[in-house]
SEPA-816520 format. One record per atom (N, C-alpha, C): atom name; x, y, z; residue number from 1. Coordinates in nm, 2 decimals, padded with zeros to 4 digits. Each point is the difference from the previous one (the first is absolute). Layout:
<pts>
PT   name       xx       yy       zz   resi
PT     CA        X        Y        Z    NUM
...
</pts>
This chain:
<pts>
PT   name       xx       yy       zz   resi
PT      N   -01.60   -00.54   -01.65      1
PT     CA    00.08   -00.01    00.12      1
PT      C   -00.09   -00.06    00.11      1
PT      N    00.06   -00.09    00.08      2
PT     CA   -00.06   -00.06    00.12      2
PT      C    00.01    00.09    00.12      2
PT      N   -00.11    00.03    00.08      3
PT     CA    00.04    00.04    00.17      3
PT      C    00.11   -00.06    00.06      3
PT      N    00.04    00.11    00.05      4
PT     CA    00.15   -00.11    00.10      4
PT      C   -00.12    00.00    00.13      4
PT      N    00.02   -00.09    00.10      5
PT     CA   -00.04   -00.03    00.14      5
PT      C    00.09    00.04    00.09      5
PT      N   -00.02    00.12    00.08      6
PT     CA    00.08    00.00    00.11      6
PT      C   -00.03   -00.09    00.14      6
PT      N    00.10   -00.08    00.01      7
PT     CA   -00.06   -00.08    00.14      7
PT      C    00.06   -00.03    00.12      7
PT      N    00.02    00.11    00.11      8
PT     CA    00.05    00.01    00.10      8
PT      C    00.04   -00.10    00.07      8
PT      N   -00.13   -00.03    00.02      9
PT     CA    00.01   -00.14    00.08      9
PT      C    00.10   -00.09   -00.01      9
PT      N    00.04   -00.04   -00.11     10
PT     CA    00.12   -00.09   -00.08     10
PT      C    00.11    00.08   -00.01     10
PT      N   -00.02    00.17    00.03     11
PT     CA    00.12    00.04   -00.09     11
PT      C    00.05    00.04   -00.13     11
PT      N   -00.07   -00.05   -00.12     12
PT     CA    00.01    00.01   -00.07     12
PT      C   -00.12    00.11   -00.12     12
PT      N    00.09   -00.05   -00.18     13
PT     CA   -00.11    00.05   -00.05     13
PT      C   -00.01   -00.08   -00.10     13
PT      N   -00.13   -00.05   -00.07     14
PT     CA   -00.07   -00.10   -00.07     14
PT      C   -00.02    00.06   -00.13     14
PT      N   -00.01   -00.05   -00.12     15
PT     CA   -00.05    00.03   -00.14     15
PT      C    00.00   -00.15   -00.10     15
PT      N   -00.11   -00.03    00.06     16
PT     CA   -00.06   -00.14   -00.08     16
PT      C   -00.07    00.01   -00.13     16
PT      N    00.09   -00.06   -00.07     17
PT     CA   -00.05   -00.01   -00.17     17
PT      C   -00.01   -00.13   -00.04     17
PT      N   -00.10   -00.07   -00.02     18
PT     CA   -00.01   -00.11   -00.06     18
PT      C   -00.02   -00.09    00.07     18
PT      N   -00.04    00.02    00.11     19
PT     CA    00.01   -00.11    00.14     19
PT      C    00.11    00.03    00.06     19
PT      N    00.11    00.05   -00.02     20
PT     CA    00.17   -00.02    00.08     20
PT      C   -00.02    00.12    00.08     20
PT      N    00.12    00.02    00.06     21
PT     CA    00.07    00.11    00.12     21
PT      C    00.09    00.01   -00.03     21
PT      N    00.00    00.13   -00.02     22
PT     CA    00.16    00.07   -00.03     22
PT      C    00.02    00.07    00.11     22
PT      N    00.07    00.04    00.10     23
PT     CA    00.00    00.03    00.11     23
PT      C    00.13    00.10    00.01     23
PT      N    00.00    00.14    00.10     24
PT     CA    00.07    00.04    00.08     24
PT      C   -00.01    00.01    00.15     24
PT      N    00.15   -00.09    00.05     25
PT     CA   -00.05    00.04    00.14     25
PT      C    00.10    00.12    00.08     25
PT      N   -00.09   -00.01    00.12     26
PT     CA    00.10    00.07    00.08     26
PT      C   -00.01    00.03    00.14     26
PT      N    00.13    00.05    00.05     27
PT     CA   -00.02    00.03    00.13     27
PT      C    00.03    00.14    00.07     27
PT      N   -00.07    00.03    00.13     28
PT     CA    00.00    00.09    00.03     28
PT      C    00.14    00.03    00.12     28
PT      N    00.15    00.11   -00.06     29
PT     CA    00.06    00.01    00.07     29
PT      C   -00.03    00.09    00.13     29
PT      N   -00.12    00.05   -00.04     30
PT     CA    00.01    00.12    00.09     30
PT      C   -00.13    00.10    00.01     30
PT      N   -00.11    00.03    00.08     31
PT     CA   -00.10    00.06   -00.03     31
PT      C    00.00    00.05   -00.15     31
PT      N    00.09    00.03   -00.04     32
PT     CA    00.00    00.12   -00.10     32
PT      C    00.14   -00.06   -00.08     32
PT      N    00.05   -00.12   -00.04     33
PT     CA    00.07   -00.05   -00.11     33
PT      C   -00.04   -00.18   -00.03     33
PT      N    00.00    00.03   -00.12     34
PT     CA   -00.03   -00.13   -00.05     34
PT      C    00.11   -00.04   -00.10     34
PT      N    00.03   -00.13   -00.01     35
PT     CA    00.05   -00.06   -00.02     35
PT      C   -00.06   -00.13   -00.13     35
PT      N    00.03    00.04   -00.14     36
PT     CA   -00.06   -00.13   -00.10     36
PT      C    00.12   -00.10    00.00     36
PT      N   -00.06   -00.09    00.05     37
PT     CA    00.09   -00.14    00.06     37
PT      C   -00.01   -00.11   -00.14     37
PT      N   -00.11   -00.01   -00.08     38
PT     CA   -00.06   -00.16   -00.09     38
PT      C   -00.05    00.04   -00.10     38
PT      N    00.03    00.03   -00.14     39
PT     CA   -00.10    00.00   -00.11     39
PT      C   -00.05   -00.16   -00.02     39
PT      N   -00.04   -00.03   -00.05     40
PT     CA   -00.06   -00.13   -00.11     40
PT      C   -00.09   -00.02   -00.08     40
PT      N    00.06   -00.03   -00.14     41
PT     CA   -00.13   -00.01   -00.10     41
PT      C    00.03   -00.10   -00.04     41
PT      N   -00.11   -00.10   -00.02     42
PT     CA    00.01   -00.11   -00.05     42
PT      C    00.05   -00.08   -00.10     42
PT      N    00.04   -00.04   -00.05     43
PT     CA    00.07   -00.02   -00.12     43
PT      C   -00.07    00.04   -00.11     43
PT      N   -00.13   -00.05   -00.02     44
PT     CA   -00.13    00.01   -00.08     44
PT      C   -00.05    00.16   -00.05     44
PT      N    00.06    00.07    00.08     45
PT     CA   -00.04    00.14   -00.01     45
PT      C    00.11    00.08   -00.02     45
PT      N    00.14   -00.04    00.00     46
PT     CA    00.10    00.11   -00.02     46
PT      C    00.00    00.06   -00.10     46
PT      N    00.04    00.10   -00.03     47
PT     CA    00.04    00.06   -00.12     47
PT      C   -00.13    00.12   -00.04     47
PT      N   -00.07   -00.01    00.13     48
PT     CA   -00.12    00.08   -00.07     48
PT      C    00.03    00.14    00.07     48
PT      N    00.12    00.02    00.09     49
PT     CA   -00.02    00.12    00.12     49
PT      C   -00.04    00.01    00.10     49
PT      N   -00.04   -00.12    00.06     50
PT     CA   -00.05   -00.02    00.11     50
PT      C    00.04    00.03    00.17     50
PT      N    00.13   -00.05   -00.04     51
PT     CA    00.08    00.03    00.13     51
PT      C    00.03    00.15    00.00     51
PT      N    00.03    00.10   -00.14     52
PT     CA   -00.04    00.15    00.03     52
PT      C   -00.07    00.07    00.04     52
PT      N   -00.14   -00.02   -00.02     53
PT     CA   -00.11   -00.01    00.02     53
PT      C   -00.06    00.02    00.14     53
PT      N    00.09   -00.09    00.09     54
PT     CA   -00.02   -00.02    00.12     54
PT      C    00.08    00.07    00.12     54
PT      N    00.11   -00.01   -00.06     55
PT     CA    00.07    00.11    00.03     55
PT      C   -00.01    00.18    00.06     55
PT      N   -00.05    00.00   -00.16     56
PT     CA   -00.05    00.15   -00.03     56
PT      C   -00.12    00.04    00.11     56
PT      N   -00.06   -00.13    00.01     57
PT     CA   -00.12   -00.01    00.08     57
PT      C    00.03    00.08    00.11     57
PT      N    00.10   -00.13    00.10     58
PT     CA    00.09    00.00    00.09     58
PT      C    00.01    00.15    00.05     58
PT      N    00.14   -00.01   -00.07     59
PT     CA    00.07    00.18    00.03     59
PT      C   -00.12    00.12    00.02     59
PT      N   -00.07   -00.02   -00.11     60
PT     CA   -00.12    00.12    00.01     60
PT      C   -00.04   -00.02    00.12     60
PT      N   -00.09   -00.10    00.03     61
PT     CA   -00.08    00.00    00.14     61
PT      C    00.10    00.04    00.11     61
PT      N    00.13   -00.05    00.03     62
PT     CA    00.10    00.06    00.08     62
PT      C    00.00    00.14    00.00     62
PT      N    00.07    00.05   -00.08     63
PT     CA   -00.02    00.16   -00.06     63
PT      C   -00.10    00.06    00.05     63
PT      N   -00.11   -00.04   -00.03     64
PT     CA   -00.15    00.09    00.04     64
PT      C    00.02   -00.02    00.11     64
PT      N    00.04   -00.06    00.11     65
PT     CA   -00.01    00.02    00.15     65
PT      C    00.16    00.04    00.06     65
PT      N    00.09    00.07   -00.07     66
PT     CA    00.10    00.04    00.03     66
PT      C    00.12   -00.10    00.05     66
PT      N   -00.03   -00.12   -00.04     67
PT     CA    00.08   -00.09    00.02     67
PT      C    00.16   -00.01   -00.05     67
PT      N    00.09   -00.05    00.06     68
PT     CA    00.11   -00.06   -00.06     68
PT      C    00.02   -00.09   -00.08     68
PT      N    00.01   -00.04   -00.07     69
PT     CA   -00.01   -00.10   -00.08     69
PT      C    00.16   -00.13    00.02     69
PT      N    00.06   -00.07   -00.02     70
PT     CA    00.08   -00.05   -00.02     70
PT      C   -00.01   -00.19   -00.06     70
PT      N    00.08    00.00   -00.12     71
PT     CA   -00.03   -00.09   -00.09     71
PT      C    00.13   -00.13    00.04     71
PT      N   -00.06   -00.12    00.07     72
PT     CA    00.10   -00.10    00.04     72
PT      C   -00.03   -00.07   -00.10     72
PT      N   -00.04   -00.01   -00.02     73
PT     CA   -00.09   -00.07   -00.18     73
PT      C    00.09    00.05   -00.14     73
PT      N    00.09   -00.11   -00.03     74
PT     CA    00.12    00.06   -00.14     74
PT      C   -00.10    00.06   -00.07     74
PT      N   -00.11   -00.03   -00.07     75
PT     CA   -00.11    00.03   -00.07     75
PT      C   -00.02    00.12    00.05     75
PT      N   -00.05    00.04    00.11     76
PT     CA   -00.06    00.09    00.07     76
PT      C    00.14    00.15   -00.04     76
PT      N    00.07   -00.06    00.08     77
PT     CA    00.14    00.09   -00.04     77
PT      C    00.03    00.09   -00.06     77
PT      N    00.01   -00.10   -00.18     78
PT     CA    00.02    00.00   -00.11     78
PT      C   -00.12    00.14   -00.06     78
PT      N   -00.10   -00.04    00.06     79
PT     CA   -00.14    00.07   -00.02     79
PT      C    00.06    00.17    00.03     79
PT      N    00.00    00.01    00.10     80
PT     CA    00.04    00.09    00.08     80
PT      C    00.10    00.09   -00.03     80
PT      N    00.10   -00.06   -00.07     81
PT     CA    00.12    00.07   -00.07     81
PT      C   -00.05    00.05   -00.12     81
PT      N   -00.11   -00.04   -00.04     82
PT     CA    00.00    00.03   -00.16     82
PT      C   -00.12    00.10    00.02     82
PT      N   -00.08   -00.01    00.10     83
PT     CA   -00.12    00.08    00.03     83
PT      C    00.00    00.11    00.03     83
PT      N    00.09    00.01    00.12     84
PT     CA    00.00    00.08    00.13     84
PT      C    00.10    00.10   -00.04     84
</pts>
């Protein structure tokens, strides 16, 4: 398994395999709610989990700081229903 990259700065979160970016991003509704707006995994890489992966990332790190979470992201969503 690869490190995901949390990276504020952008927003987002990173997990590069093979040279690519798979990415979730997001935005901040609210001191204390976030919002996963963009998965992407490259073509080259699908099918391996990746965009779960990131996800899971995602929500957790929210979580741990008492966050709201909300999934604008069909992906994200979908996640969310089956997870949560």
């Amino acid at each position: 398994m690869h490190p995901i990259q949390y990276q504020p700065e952008r927003q987002r979160f990173v997990l590069v395999v093979d040279g690519q970016e798979a990415l979730l991003e997001y935005r901040m509704l609210a001191p204390d709610v976030i919002d996963f707006v963009h998965t992407f995994v490259p073509a080259a890489l699908r099918g391996r989990g990746l965009a779960a992966q990131l996800v899971a990332a995602g929500v957790a790190f929210a979580r741990e700081r008492g966050w709201r979470v909300i999934g604008s992201c069909g992906y994200v969503a979908a996640w969310l229903e089956r997870k949560c």
